[in-house]
C-alpha positions in Angstrom: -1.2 63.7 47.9 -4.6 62.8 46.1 -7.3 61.9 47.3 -9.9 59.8 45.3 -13.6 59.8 45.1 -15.5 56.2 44.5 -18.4 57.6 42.4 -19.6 53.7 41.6 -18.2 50.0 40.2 -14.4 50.9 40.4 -14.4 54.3 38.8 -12.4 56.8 41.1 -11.6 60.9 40.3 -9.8 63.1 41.7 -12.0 64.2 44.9 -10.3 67.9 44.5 -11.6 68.5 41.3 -15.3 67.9 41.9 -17.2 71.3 42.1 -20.6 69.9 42.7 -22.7 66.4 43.3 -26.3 67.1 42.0 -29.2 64.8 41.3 -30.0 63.9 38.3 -33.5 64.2 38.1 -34.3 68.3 37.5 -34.8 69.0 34.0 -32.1 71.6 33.9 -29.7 68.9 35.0 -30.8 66.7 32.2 -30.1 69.8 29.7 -26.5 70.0 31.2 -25.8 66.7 30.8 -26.8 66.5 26.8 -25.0 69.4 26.5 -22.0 67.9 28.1 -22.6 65.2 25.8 -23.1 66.9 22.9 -19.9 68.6 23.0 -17.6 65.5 24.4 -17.8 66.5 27.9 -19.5 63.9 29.2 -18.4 60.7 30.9 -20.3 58.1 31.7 -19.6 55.8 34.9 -22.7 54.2 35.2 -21.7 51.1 33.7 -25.0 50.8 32.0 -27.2 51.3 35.3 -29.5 54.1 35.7 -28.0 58.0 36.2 -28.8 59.1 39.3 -26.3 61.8 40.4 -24.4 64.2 38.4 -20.5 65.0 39.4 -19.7 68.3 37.9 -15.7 68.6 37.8 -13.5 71.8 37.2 -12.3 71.0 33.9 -16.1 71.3 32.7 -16.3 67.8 32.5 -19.7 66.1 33.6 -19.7 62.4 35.2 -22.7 60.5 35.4 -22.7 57.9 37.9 -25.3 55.1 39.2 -24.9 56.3 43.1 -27.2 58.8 45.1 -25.5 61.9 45.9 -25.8 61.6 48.9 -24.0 58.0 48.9 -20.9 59.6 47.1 -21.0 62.4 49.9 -20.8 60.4 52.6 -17.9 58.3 50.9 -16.2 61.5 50.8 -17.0 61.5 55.0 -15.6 58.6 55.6 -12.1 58.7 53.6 
């Protein structure tokens, strides 16, 4: 069975792809992420709100969303 991941306003992915939750503020995050979008890899969740965490997936995909790490993590507690 799946189990889904709220990362913020309605968007859901697969909680047993996601390799890492990161914050979005470290400069080599911010490199990752134009990278990522650079080369399509990027999708963006945030529904026009600020980035603040990073969802790193194991396809190599990068999700920005508008939610604190550590507010996804403990979505992933309570489900």
């Amino acid at each position: 069975m799946q189990q889904f991941l709220n990362v913020g306003y309605g968007n859901l992915v697969n909680a047993r792809k996601v390799v890492s939750i990161i914050h979005f503020d470290a400069a080599p995050v911010k490199r990752m992420v134009q990278s990522a979008k650079d080369n399509g890899m990027a999708i963006d969740a945030t529904c026009g709100r600020k980035t603040k965490s990073v969802v790193v997936m194991d396809s190599g995909h990068i999700l920005l969303s508008a939610f604190l790490p550590e507010t996804i993590s403990k979505k992933v507690e309570n489900e």
